[in-house]
C-alpha positions as CSV (number, residue, x, y, z in Angstrom):
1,X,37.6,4.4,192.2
2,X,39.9,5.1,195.0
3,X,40.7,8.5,194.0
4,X,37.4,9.6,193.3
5,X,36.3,8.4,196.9
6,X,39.1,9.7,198.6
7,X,38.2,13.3,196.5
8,X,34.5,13.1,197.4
9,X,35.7,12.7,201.5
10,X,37.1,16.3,201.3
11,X,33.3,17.4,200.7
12,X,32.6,17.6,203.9
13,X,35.9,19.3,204.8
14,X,35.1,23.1,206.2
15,X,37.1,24.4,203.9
16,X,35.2,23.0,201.0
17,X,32.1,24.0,202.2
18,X,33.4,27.4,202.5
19,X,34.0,27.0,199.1
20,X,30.4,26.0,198.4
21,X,29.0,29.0,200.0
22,X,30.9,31.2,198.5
23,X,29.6,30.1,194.5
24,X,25.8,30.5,196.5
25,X,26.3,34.6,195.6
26,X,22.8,35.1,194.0
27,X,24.1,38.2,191.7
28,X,26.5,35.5,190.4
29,X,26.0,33.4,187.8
30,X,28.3,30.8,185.7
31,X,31.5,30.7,187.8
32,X,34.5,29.5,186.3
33,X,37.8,28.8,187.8
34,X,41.3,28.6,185.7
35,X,44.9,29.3,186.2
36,X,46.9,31.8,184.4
37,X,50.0,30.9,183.8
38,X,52.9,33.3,184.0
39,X,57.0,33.7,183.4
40,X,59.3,30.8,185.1
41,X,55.8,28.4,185.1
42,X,53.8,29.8,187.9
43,X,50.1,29.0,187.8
44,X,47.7,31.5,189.7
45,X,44.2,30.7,190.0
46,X,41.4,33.4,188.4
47,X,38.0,33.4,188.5
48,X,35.1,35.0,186.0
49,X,31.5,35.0,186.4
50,X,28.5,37.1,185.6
51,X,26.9,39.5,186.9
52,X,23.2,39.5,186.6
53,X,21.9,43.1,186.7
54,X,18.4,44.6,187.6
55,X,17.6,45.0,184.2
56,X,18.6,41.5,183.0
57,X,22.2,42.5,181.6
58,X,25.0,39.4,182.4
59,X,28.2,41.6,182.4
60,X,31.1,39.5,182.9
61,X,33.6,39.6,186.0
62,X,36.2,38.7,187.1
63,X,39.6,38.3,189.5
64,X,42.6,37.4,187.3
65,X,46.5,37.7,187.1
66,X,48.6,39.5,184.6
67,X,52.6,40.2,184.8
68,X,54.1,43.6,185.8
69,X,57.7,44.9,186.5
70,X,57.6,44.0,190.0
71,X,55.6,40.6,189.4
72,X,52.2,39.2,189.1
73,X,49.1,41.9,189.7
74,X,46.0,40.9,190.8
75,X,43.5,42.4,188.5
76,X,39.7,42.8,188.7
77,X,37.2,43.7,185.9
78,X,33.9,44.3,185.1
79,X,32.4,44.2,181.4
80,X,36.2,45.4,179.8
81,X,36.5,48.1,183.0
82,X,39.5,47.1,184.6
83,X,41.5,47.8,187.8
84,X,44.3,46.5,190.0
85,X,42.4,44.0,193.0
86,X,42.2,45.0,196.6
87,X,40.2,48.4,195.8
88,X,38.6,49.8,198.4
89,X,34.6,50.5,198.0
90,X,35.1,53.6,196.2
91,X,37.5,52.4,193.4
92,X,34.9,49.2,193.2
93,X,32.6,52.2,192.9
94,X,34.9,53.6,190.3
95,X,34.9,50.4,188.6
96,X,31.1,50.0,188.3
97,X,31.0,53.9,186.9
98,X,33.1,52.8,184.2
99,X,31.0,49.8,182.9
100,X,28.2,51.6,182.6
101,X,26.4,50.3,186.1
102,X,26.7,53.0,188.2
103,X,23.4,52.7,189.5
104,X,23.8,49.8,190.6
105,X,27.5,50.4,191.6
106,X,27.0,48.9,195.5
107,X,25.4,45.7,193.6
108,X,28.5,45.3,191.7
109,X,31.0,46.1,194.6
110,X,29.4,43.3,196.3
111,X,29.4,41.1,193.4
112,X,33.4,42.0,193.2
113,X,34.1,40.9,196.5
114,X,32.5,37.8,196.4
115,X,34.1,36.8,193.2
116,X,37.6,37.1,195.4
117,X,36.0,35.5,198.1
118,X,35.2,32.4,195.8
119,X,38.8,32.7,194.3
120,X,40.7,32.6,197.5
121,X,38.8,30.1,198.7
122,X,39.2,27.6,195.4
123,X,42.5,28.4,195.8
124,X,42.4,27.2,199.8
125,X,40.6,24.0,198.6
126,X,43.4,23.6,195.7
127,X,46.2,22.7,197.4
128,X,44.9,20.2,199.2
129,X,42.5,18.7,196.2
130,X,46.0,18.4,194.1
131,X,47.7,16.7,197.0
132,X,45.0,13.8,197.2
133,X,45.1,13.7,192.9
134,X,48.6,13.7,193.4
135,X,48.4,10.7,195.9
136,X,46.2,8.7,193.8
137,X,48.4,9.2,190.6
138,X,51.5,8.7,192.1
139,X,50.9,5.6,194.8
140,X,53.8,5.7,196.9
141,X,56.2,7.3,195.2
142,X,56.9,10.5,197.5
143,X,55.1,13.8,196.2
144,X,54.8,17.3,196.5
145,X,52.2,20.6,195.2
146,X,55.3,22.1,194.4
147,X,56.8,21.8,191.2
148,X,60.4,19.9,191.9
149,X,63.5,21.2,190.5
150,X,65.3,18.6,188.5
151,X,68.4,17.4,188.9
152,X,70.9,15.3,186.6
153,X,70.6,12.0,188.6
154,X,66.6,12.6,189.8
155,X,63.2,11.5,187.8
156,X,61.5,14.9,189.1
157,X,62.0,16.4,185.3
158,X,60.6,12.9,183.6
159,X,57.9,13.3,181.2
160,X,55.8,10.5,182.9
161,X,56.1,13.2,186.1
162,X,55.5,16.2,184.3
163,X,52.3,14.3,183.1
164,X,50.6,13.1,186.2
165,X,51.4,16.8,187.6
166,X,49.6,18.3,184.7
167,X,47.0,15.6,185.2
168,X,46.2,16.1,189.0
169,X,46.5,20.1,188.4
170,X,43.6,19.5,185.7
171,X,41.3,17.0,187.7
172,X,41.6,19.5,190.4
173,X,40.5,22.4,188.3
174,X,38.0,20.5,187.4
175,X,36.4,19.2,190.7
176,X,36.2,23.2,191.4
177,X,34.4,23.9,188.5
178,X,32.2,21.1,189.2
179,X,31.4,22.3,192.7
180,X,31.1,25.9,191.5
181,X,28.3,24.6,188.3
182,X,27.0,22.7,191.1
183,X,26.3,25.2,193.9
184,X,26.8,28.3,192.4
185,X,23.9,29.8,190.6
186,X,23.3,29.3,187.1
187,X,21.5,32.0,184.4
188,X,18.5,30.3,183.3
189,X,18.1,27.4,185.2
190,X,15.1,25.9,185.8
191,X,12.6,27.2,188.4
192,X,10.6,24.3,190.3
């Protein structure tokens, strides 16, 4: 009960509610968080959604990670159109051409933007969220976001550890999703 109460405090915290209004994107629909999870263990947060078009189409989106020579790439797509995030409004253009909405290609760029508007954001509101799962989970035993390195003589490598980690990294996956079903917008839900 104490964890969920101490989680529901950071509700009101601005960078939650920045959080909120970012799922409130009305050419959105279904947001979903996750992590990708690339070499040496390092978990990036993505995000998909759809994109509801003037004709009724829901063509997926989405900001995610994938590996490359030099490291982890941002990537954006639209429908299976893909290219590398941080485009400027032409390549978003680009982007739209190439999934077959080019009429609705400034629709689309906006749509992009606020998909990594509501990904940076989760992944401002992350940190923190796992620190206060971490808490709970842990009680007074020191902890850290950070994966620890483990030692010979240390308990940071212990499969009770590795465990609650796992566990406050999923309950705070979660609690974004929850926020995003909650105040993002949602195809076919009920009118009033």
């Amino acid at each position: 009960m104490e964890m969920e109460s101490g989680v529901t405090d950071r509700l009101w915290d601005k960078d939650v509610q920045e959080f909120i209004i970012a799922c409130r994107h009305e050419q959105l629909s279904d947001i979903t968080l996750g992590y990708t999870v690339l070499g040496g263990g390092q978990m990036l947060l993505t995000a998909s959604a759809f994109y509801l078009s003037k004709r009724g189409r829901r063509v997926p989106v989405g900001y995610r990670w994938t590996e490359s020579k030099s490291g982890a790439a941002a990537e954006i797509f639209v429908g299976r159109a893909k290219a590398s995030a941080g485009q400027e409004l032409d390549g978003l253009f680009g982007l739209a051409l190439r999934a077959g909405l080019w009429g609705e290609r400034r629709h689309v760029a906006f749509a992009l933007m606020a998909l990594a508007d509501v990904r940076s954001k989760a992944d401002g509101v992350r940190g923190r969220l796992q620190l206060e799962y971490l808490k709970a989970l842990f009680g007074d035993e020191p902890v850290s976001v950070e994966p620890l390195q483990s030692g010979p003589d240390d308990a940071a490598g212990s499969p009770g550890r590795q465990s609650r980690i796992a566990q406050a990294q999923e309950l705070t996956l979660q609690t974004l999703n929850d926020l995003a079903y909650l105040y993002g917008a949602r195809a076919g839900k009920e009118t009033l």
